[in-house]
N, C-alpha and C positions, 0 to 999 in steps of 0.2 A: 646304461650300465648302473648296477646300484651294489650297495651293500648289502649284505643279507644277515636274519640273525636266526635262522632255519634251527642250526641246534643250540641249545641252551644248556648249560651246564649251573642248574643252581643246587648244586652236590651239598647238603648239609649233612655230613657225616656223624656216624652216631655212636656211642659207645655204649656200654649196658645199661649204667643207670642213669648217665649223665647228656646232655645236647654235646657235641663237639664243635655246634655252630658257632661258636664263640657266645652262646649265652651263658651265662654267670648265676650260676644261683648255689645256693648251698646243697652240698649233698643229702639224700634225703634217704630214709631206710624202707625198706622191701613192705612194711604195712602201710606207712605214709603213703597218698594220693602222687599221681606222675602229675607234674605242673603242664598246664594247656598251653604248649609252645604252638605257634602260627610262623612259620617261615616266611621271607619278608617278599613281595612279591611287586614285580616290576609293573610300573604303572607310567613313567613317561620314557620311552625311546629314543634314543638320536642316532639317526644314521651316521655313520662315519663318513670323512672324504676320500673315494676310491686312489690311490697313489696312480699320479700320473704315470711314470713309470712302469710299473705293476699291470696297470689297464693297458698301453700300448704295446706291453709285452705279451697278453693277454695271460695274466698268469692269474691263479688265484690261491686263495690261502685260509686255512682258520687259526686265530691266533687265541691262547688260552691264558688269560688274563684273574686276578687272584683280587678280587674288592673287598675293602672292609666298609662298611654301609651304616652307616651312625645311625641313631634312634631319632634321626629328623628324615629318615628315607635318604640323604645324600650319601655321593660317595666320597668317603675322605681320603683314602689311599687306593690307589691301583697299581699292580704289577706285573709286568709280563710273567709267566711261569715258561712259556713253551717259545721263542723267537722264532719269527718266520721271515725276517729282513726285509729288504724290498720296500721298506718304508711302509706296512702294513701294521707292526707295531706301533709307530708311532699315529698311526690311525686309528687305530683301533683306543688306545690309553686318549686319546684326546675324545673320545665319544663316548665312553663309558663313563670319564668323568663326570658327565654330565647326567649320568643317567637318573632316576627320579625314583625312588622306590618306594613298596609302603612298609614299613619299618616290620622288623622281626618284634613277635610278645613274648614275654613267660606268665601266662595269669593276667593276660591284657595289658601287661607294663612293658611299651617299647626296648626293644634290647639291641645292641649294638651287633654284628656281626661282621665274619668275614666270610666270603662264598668264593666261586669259581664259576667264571661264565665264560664260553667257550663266544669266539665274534668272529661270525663266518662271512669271507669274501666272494662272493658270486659273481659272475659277470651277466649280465642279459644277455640271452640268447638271441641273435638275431631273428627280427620274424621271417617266416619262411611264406615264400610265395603261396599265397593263396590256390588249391589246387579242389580242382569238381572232386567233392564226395560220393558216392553213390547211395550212403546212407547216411544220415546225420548218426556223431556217435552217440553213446548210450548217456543219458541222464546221471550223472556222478551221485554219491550218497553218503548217508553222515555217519560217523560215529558220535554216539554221546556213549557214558555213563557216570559211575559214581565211585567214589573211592573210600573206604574204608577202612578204622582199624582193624588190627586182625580179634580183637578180643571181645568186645562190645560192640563191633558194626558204629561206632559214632565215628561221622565224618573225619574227611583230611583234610580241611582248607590249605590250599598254598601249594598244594601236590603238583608239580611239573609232569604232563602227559607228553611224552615224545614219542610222532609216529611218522617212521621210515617206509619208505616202499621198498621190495626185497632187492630192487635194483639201483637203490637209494636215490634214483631220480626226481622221489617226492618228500618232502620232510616239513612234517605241522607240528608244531607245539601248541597245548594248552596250559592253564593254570586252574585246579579246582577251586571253585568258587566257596564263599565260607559254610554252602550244604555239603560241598565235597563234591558237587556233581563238575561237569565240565562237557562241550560241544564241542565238534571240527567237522566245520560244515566243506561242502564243493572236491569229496574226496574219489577220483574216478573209482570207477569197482578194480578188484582183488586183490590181493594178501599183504597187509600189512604187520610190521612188526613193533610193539607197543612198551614202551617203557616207563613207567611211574614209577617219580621217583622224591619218597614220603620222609624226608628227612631221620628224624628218630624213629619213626614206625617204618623203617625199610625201605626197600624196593622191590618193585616184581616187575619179569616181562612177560608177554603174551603176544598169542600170534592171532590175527584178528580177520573174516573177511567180511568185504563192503560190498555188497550187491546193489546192482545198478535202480538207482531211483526210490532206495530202499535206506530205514533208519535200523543200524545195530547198535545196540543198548546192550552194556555189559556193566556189571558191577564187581569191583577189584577189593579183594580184602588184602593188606600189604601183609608180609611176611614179615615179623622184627628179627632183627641180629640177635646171632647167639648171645646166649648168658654168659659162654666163658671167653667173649672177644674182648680184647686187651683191650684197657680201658680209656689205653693211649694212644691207640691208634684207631685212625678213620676206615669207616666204609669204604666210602668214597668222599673225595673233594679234598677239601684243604683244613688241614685244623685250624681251631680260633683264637683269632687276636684281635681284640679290641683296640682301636686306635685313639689316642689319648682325645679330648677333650682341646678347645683351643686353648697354649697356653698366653697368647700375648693379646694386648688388644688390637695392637696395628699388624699385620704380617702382610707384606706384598710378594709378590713372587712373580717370577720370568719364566716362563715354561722353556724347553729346550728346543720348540716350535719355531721362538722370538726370538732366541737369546742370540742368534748370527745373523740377525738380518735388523737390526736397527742404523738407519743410516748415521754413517759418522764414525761407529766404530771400527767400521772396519772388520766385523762381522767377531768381533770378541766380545766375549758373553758376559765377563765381569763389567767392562763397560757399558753397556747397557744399562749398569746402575741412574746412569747419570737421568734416565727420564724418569725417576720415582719420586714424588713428593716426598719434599722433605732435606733432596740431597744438594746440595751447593756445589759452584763452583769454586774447586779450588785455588791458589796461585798458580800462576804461570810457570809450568815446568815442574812443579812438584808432585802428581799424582795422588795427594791426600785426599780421603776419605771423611768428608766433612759433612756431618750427619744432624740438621736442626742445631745449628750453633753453634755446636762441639768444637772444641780444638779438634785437629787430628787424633793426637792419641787417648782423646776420650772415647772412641771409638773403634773397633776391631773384627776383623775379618776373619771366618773360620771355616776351614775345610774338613766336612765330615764331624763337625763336631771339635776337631785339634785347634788353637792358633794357631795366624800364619804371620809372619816378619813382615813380610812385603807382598800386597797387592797388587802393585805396580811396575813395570820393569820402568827403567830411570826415564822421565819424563811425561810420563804418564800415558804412554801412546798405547800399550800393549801390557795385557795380565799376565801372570808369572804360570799360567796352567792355558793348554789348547782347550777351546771352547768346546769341540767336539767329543770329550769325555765327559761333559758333563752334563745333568740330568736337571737342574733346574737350581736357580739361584735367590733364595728368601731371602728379605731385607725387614728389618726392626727397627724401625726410626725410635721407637720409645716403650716404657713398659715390659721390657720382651720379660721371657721366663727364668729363674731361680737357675736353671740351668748353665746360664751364662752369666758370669760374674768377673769381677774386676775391673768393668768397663760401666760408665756414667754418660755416654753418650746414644749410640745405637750400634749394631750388631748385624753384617751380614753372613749369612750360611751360605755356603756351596754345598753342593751335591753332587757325587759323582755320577755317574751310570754304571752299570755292569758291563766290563768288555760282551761284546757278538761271541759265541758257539756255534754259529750255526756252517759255521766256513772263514773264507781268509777273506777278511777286509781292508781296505787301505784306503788314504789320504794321502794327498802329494799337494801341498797349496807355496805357490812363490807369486810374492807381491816386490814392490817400491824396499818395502818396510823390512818384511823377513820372510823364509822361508821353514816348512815344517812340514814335517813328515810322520805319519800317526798309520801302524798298524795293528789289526784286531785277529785274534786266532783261539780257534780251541785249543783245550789242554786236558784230552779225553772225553768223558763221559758228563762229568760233574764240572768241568771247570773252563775258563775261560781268560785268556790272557792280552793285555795291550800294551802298546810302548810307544813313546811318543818323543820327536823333539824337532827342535825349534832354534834357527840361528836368526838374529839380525842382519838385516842388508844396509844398513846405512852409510858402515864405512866403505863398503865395497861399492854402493853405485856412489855414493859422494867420491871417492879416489877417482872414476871412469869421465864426473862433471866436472871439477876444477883441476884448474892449469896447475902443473908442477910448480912452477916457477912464483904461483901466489902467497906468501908467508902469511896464517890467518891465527899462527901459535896453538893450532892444534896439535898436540903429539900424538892423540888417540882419540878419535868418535868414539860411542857411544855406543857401544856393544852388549849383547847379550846372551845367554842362551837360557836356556830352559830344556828340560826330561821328565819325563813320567812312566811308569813303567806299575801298573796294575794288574793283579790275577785276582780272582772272585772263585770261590769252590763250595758247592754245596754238597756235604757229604750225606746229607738225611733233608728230608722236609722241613722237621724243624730248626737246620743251621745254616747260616753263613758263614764263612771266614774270607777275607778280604786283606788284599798287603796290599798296601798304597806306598808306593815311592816314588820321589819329585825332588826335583835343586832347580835354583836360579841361580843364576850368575849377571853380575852388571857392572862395568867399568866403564872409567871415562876419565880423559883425563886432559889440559890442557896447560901449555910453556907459556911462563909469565915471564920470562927474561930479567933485566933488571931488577924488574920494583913492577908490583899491582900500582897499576893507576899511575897515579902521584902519590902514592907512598912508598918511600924507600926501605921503610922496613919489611917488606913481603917480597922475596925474592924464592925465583921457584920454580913447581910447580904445585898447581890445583886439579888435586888427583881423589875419586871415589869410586870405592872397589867393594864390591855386598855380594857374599853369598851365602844359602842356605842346602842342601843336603837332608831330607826325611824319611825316613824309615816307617811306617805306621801300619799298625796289625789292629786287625778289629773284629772279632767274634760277635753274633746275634744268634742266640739261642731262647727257642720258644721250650721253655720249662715243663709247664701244662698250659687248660686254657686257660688260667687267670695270671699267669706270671709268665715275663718275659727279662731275660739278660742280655745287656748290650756293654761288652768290655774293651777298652782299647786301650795303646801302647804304643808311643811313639819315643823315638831318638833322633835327631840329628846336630851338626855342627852346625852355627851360625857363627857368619864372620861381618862385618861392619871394619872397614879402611877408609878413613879421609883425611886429607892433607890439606893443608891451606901454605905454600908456599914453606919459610922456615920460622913463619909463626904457629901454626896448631898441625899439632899429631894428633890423630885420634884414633887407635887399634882396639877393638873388642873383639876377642872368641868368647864365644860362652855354648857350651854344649847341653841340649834342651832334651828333658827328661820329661813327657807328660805321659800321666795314666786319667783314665777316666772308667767308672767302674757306675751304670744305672740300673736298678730295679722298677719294674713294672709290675704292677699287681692289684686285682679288679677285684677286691671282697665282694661285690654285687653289684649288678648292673647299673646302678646309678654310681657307686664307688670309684675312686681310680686314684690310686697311691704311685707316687714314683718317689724313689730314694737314690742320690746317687754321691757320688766325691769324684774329684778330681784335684790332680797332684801335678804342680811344678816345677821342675827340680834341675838349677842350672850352673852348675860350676863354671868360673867365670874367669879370664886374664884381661886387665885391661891395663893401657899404657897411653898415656894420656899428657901433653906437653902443650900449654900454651897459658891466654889468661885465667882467671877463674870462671866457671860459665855463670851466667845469669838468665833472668826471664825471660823467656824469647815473646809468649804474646803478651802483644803491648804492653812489651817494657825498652821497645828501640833498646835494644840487647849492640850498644857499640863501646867496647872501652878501650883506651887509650891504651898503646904499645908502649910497655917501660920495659925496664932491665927484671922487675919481678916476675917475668913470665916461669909455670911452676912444670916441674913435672913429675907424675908419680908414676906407679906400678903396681899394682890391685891384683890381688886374687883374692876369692873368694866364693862362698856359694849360696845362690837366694834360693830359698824354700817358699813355695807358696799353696799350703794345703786347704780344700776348702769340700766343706759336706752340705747336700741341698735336700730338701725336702717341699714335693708339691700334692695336694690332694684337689682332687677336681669331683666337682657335684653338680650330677647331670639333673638338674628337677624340671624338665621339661615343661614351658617352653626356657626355662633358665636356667645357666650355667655359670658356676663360681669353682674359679681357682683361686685356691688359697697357698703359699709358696714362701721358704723359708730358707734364708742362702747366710752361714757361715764360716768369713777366711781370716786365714793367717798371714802375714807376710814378715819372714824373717830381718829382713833389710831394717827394716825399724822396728821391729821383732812387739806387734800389736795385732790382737785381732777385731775380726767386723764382724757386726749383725746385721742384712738388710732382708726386711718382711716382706711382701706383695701382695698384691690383690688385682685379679681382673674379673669383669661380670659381663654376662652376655644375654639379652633377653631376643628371643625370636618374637617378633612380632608376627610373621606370618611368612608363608614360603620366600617372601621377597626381602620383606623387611629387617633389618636386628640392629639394636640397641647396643652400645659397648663402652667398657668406661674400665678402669684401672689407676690404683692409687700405688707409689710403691718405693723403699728407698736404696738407689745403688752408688755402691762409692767403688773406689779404686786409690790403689797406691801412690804413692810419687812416681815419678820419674826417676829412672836409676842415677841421673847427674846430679839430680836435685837430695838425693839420700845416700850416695854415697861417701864414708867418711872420707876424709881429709879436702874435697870438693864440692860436698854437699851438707849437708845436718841432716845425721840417723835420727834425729828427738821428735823430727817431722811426723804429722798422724794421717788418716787416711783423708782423702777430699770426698765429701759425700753430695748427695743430689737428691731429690724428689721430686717423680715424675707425677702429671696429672693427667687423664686424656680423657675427653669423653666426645663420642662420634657413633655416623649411622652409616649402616651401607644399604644398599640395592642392590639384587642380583634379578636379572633379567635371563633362565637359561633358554628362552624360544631367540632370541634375541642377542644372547650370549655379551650381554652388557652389564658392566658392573660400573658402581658408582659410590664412591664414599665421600664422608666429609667428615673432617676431624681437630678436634682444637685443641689447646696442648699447652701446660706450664713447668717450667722446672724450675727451680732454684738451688743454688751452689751453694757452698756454705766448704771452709777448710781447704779454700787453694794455695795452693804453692804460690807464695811472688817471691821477688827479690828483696832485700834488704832495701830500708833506705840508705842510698851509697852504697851499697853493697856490703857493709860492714858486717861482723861475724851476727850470726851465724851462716848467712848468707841468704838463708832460705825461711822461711816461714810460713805458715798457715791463716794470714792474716786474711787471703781475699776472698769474695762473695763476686757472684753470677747470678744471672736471671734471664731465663728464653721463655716467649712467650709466641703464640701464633696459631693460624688455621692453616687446612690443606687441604685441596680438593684432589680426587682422581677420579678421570674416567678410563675405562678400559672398552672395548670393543674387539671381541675376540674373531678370529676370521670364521666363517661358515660355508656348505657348501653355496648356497646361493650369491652370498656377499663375501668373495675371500679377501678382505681387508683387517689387516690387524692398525687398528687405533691407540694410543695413550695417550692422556691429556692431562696433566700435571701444574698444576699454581701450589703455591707457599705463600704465604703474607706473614711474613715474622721478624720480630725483634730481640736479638740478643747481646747482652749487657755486662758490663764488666764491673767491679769497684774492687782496688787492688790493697788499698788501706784506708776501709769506709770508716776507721774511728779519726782520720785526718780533716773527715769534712768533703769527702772527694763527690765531685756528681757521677752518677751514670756515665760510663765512656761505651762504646761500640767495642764488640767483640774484632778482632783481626778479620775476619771472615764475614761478616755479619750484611746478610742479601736478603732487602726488605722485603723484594719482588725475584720470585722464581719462576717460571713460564716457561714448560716445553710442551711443544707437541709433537708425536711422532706418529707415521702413518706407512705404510705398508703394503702394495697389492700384489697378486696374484697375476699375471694376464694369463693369455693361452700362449700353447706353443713355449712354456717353460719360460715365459720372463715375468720378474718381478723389479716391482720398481717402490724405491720409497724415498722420504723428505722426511729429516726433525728439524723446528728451529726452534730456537734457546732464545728467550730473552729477559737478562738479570740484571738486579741492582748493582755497581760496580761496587769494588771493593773497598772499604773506606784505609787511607794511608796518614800516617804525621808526616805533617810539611816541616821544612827546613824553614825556620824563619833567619840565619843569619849561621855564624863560624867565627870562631875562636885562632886566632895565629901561632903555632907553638913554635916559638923562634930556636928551640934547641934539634928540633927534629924539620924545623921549616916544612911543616905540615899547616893542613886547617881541619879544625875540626869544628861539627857540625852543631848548630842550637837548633832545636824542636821546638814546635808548637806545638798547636795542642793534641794531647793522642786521640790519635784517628781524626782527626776533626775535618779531614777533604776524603772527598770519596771519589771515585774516577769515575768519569763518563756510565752509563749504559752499556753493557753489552751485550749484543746479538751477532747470533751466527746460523746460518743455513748450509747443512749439509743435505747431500743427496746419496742414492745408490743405486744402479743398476747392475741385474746379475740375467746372465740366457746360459742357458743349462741345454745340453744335447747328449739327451738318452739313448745308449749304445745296448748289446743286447745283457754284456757282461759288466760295464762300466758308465761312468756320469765324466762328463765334460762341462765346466762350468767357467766363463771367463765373467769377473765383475769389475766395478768402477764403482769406487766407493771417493767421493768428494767430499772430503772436512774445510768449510770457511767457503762456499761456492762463491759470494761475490767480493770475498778477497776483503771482508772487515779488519781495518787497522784499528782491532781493542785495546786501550789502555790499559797496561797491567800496573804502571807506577809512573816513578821519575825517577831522570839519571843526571847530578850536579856535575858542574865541574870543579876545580880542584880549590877551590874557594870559597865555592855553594853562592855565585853570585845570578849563576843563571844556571837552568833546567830547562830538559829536552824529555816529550814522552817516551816511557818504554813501551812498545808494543808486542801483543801476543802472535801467535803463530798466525802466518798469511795462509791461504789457500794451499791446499796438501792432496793433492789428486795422488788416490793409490791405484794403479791398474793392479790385476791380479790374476791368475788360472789357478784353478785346482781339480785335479784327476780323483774320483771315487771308485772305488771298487767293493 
């Protein structure tokens, strides 16, 4: 059986005086010369892999797919236009991507474009038994000829010749060659129907016959579009958008291929982050996003473009969105674009997908963990709707495993939910409008009875309640072809509840206001201007009771319980507005972006300038050069600025990043491979007072991460279906909290000298698939207790440190596995899997636990072995 690419749709629609292909030139007047446009013409193919499914149903399909094809012949974007389900789209976008083009000209200057190519599913027909001829049949015969314009007879290089048989049995395509001529040899005799199709010089059809053993030679002068056709719209195809230029230098990405089937997580797709260079392990039980040394919230997660609160649902096990709406998830270790601001760490994107049209779809998946339920529907002609959610099972099958009778001072597991609910509506070709709505929800909570510990001041409970609620509306409208608007609009509440006992209250609402507003716009083919702003906007209650806070990294954040414990009541509203500006310069074989990002942040009511620069040289189809200088900062922490608990006089903490590295792309091979080195330095962090004394806060500390990365990738193909990642990090990052004390270099909280994962992937027959990653990282470095203090009034002890960070825990490694067998039904998918996190049960040290004296210590250890079984029903 194979795939087939019989019809071609490379539709370059035309307007009167302008290309609609997406080429960019100025408009030019009726005695000026028409610029020598060459449409861009396919020169390497990939077959697609026919969907298992699909083929034992014996079903077939063509699916009409929307490419923008850069001025290197790649394809940088694809898009379904027309869904045909059945897992054929996603076949078809994974081959196209690949495909190899020779770039579109204007005046021989490669030009960017977008087309429409139609990727057709064939089955092979079985051979049929050989049977006595009486005659042998007749000697098949060729068409050639030549294609011309309609005014002057000069040539049409690039012309797509499509020839159907009248009982569409048979189907050739040509491409005219740069005389305009073109050949389709082995064509049996009579009547074919012929379609050339000349971009700005028109189309014509014709009815052609082929006599047996015989050559017809015809020559085509194309008809052009009328003079008074609107100058807006297309012939045929799709009008043009040029797709920006890279703007970061590192960008990795998950395709929606990978994003469920990485062992360990459990087939969740933000997870998956964990194999990308760059990214560390976090603590135990925290779910942070620690990106090349970054504290946590140096770093930030965004959907569609919005921020999001929480990545994580509590403990890290599970992301706050079902994996199966979304389209693919980019990660920015460093460098990224102008676009994204306020964060000095790295930066992941998610993507959605557009809900299915094409009929009613469904998901039904229960595991160990949670179960979820996700279905997809049309919403008429134009639109497309889904809805999604998601409960935790933990307390429920924990209640079903332990005895009543065992008191372990839980009051409440670990619960969650999550919802999403998207529609997608195209009213015209050139619009999208999209609502995206999503809430998390997370509690937990457990009975301290007396006293924490051996302290009798903490009686209680320790209880933490987050949720989030989003609203988001997002308009894409394509202008003309040189200008494109992308608007969005988001609202929801966010809430934040943590208790510690009847020492710390901690209640924040703060209801979140973003706009984001981009301009696109190509003054010339090498050109490409974006403009855009985005707005913050968050009125805020917060109620707040206990000590004052201080530095959490390495500042051993413990102070002593007195009678001053404070409490206030905050409202208030942070403003955070900020306008970007990026210009990208295509000089083939070299690409510079240049990118200009400044904010406001009311809280300490200052603003920021940070400039950037990334460059990119193509060495050659395989090779490219890339390097980016750039500087990003971000605000305080809102404990750390806000008055009566923090110091508003605080300024912004800033960074400057450095990168310079090379990749390889292999697409016969489908292997990719970079390597990239990397410096940043801090400069205006937050620490705490000495003794915490007023102000509290200050800008006194300096940072420094330094290091390389390797990845390889190995994308599945039909011969070899294995998806590979292989991922190292070798890095160093550095603390000094008040370098004018004399203080050395300390380790970052986080800081993982050695990152190591590999992940792997297969395909078998008969629908199973089987994969292994394992992880193995430098531990994390902790301050020992060297000794404890007696407080005879409270008959507590408290703890004396040595040196920060100065012990670092054991190695850790872990191997997970996944098995998933999938049984195709005629209307529905059956899938049960076994996804295994810790397979040989490693006890990794995540710290130490003293006793009430600190005379002696016992390791703490990370989670043991977590076998999830699981089914999920497809429809």
């Amino acid at each position: 059986m194979r795939a087939s690419t019989l019809v071609l749709a490379l539709a370059l629609s035309a307007s009167g005086l302008g290309v609609e292909a997406g080429i960019a030139f100025a408009q030019e007047s009726e005695e000026e010369r028409r610029p020598v446009v060459v449409p861009p013409q396919l020169e390497g193919f990939v077959e697609a892999t026919y969907p298992a499914a699909a083929q034992e149903q014996q079903l077939e399909a063509t699916v009409e797919v929307q490419l923008t094809i850069g001025v290197d012949g790649s394809v940088t974007e694809a898009e379904v236009t027309e869904p045909q389900g059945n897992g054929f789209d996603e076949a078809a976008l994974e081959a196209v991507r690949r495909f190899r083009f020779r770039p579109a000209t204007v005046d021989g200057t490669p030009t960017p474009v977008r087309i429409r190519y139609r990727y057709v599913f064939e089955l092979d027909e079985p051979e049929p038994e050989p049977e006595p001829e009486p005659d042998a049949p007749p000697p098949p015969g060729r068409l050639e000829g030549t294609v011309l314009t309609p005014e002057d007879d000069q040539p049409v290089p690039g012309s797509e010749i499509i020839v159907t048989s009248a009982d569409q049995s048979i189907a050739r395509r040509a491409v005219a060659n740069e005389r305009g001529a073109f050949r389709i040899d082995d064509l049996p005799p009579g009547a074919y129907q012929v379609r050339i199709l000349g971009a700005e010089y028109g189309d014509t059809e014709s009815t052609e016959t082929v006599a047996s053993g015989e050559v017809t030679d015809v020559t085509y002068r194309l008809a052009p579009p009328p003079e008074d056709a609107p100058s807006d719209e297309p012939v045929f195809g799709a009008e043009a958008v040029v797709d920006p230029p890279p703007r970061e230098v590192t960008r990795r990405s998950i395709g929606r291929e990978q994003l469920t089937s990485i062992p360990g997580t459990r087939g969740d797709a933000l997870r998956a982050v964990e194999i990308l260079p760059g990214v560390a392990r976090p603590a135990f039980g925290t779910g942070a996003l620690i990106i090349r040394g970054a504290a946590p919230q140096d770093s930030q997660a965004f959907l569609e473009g919005i921020p999001i609160p929480l990545l994580y649902h509590f403990g890290g096990l599970t992301s706050f969105i079902q994996s199966r709406l979304l389209e693919r998830v980019d990660f920015y270790p460093g460098n990224f674009s102008a676009r994204y601001g306020r964060k000095m760490g790295g930066i992941l994107e998610v993507e959605t997908r557009d809900p299915r049209g094409d009929g009613l779809h469904g998901v039904l998946e229960l595991s160990v963990i949670d179960v979820g339920i996700l279905a997809e529907f049309p919403l008429g002609e134009n639109a497309a709707g889904a809805i999604g959610l998601r409960r935790s099972m933990i307390d429920v099958v924990f209640d079903q495993l332990v005895p009543e009778d065992l008191d372990i001072g839980l009051t409440q597991l670990p619960v969650y939910y999550d919802w999403q609910a998207f529609v997608t509506y195209r009213p015209t070709d050139k619009d999208r409008i999209r609502l995206l709505a999503y809430g998390s929800t997370d509690s937990f909570e457990i009975f301290l009875g007396d006293s924490l510990g051996d302290d009798p001041d903490i009686r209680g409970d320790v209880g933490l309640r987050s949720r989030f609620n989003f609203f988001h509306l997002n308009w894409k409208r394509q202008i003309d072809r040189r200008t494109d608007v992308d608007l969005d609009l988001q609202y929801g509440p966010v809430r934040l509840d943590f208790g510690l006992g009847n020492l710390i209250e901690f209640d924040l609402l703060n209801h979140q206001v973003y706009t984001r507003a981009e301009v696109t716009h190509r003054p010339t083919s090498k050109v490409q201007l974006i403009v855009g702003m985005d707005s913050y906007i968050s009125p805020y209650t917060l109620t707040y009771q206990g000590p004052p806070p201080c530095q959490g990294e390495g500042g051993n954040c413990q102070q002593e319980i007195d009678d001053s414990t404070t409490r206030l009541e905050i409202d208030g509203v942070a403003t955070r507005p900020a306008l970007y500006i990026e210009s990208a310069f295509d000089l083939a074989p070299t690409r510079l972006v240049l990118g200009l990002r400044t904010d406001y942040d009311s809280t300490i009511d200052r603003w920021n300038v940070d400039p950037r620069f990334s460059g990119f040289l193509d060495l050659n189809e395989q090779w490219r050069l890339k390097t980016g200088l750039g500087l990003y900062s971000q605000p305080p922490e809102f404990q750390e600025s806000a008055p009566q608990i923090g110091n508003p006089d605080l300024d912004w903490i800033h960074s400057v990043h450095t990168g310079l590295g090379v990749e390889y792309e292999n697409d016969d091979l489908r292997l990719n491979v970079g390597v990239e080195g990397f410096y940043k330095y801090i400069w205006d962090r937050v620490v705490s007072t000495e003794g915490g004394v007023a102000p509290g806060f200050t800008n006194d500390g300096i940072g420094r991460i330094y290091g390389m990365e390797l990845s390889v990738r190995l994308q599945p193909r039909r011969e070899l279906p294995l998806f590979g990642q292989l991922s190292y990090t070798l890095m160093r990052s550095e603390r000094k909290d008040h370098p004018g004390d004399g203080q050395d270099w300390r380790v970052f909280d986080s800081d993982q000298t050695h990152i190591f994962t590999l992940a792997l992937s297969y395909r078998l027959p008969r629908n199973w698939e089987v994969g292994a990653a394992m992880r193995i990282i430098s531990g994390n470095p902790y301050t020992p207790v060297t000794g404890s203090i007696y407080n005879a009034d409270r008959d507590t002890y408290l703890p004396i440190y040595g040196q920060n960070n100065g012990i670092r825990n054991p190695l850790y490694h872990r191997l997970d596995l996944r098995v998933e067998k999938k049984w195709k039904f005629e209307a529905w998918t059956l899938a049960l899997f076994l996804d295994i996190r810790n397979v040989y049960n490693r006890q990794n040290q995540e710290g130490q636990s003293y006793n009430y004296d600190y005379t002696q210590s016992v390791p703490v250890t990370g989670l043991p072995i977590i076998p999830a079984l699981g089914i999920r029903g497809e429809l």
